[in-house]
C-alpha angles and dihedrals in degrees: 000000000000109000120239104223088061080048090065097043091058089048088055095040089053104037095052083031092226134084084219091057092048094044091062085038093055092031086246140142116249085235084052092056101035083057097045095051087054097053094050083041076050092049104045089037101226135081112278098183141036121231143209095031131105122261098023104255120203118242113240085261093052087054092046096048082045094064097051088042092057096064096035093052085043100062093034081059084048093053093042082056093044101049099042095059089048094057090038085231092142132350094242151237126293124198110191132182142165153154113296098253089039082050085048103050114009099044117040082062102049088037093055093055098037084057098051079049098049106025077168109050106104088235119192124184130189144144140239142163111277094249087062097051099066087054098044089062105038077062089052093237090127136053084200154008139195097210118166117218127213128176081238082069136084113238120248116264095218129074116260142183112213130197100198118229113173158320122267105201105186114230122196123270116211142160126257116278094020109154093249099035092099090054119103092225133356122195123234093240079072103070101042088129090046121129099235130216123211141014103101106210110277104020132105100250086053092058109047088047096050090048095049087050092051096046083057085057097249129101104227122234112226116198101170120033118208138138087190099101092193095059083045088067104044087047082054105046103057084052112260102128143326131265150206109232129168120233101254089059094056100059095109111028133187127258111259081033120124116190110205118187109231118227086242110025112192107226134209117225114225123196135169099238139190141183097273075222088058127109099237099215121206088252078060093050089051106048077048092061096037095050090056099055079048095057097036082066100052095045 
């Protein structure tokens, strides 16, 4: 039986592509990991890694023997949660993650009062782009993720369970002074000759823009590509073009920004999600339940 703990210092080696880096990572010594590495080499009878190259590359076998740790190291990490809790050993242990503007409003919030409530949960918070998010947790690298879902949008391949949070609908960003600024409300069919601002080709806010364009019978022109919003924004605001934006993104504007409601706003649905696989842990329950106070105030 392979042991475990030279499962996670192949994982090290191979993920910072050094043993010296490892070794920092594990708190090692580079002897320590060289060693561990050729005993599991020793134990699956084969070379696991290749040496003598930069950055340390994996064998075929090593990547091979990666795909199937993951998981096993995974699920070890699961049952040490489990059964901690269980035993009431420790309160655990809470990986969040989510999409910048769900990270800038939703969270610092939830986060504050789920730490008053658990002084003792290891608690770790980051953001990604929310085609990175699916993938970090079908490697078991989250707890949780706040992902948004669009039908522009492919649907995860991996199982999931959602608690749903809200609906994003997108308004329209324009400049001052801009002709249609002063409406209550303009539909989409209206700026079919408009200079757009935004969705840069291949990302998730591209395509939900392009495909609510293209539902309203026009091909928009972008001028500017960007996922950043608040570039958006700042490309809006000294007049070079006009954006979809969704709402969360438009809680703090620019100055020289309108925002204008469209007739027929197009809306992002954002959910908490886990592998369905997944222990939910009672730090889990409770971000859950404090994400969705958080949301409850900004709808």
């Amino acid at each position: 039986m392979l042991d475990p703990r030279r499962l996670r210092v192949l994982r090290e080696v191979a993920s910072r592509g050094s043993f010296s880096a490892a070794a920092e990572a594990l708190a090692f010594t580079q002897s320590a990991v060289s060693q561990q590495v050729a005993a599991l080499e020793r134990e699956t009878g084969t070379r696991l890694i290749e040496r003598g190259v930069r950055p340390v590359r994996l064998t075929d076998a090593g990547r091979a023997l990666m795909g199937h740790a993951e998981a096993v190291l995974a699920h070890l990490d699961e049952a040490e949660q489990e059964l901690g809790e269980l035993a009431g050993l420790r309160r655990g242990r809470l990986r969040l993650a989510g999409f910048p503007t769900a990270v800038e409003t939703l969270v610092p919030r939830a986060v504050a009062r789920f730490h008053q409530r658990h002084p003792d949960v290891d608690l770790t918070v980051l953001d990604d782009h929310g085609q990175g998010l699916v993938p970090r947790l079908a490697r078991w690298e989250l707890d949780l993720a706040l992902i948004y879902e669009h039908q522009a949008l492919p649907e995860p391949d991996v199982e999931l369970e959602r608690t749903h949070l809200l609906d994003d609908p997108f308004d329209l960003a324009v400049p001052d002074g801009y002709p249609l600024a002063g409406r209550a409300s303009v539909a989409l069919e209206e700026l079919a000759d408009e200079t757009w601002i935004g969705g840069a080709p291949g990302s998730a806010y591209g395509a939900i823009a392009r495909h609510c364009c293209r539902a309203a019978g026009f091909e928009p022109r972008f001028a500017f590509g960007s996922d950043n919003y608040n570039a958006v924004q700042a490309f809006v605001a000294v007049g070079l073009g006009i954006a979809l934006l969704p709402h969360l993104a438009l809680i703090f504007t620019r100055p020289g920004l309108r925002r204008v409601r469209l007739s027929a706003p197009p809306a992002r649905r954002i959910s908490a999600a886990r592998l369905a696989a997944s222990y939910r842990t009672a730090a889990t329950t409770s971000m859950l339940s404090e994400l969705k106070e958080s949301a409850a105030i900004l709808q």
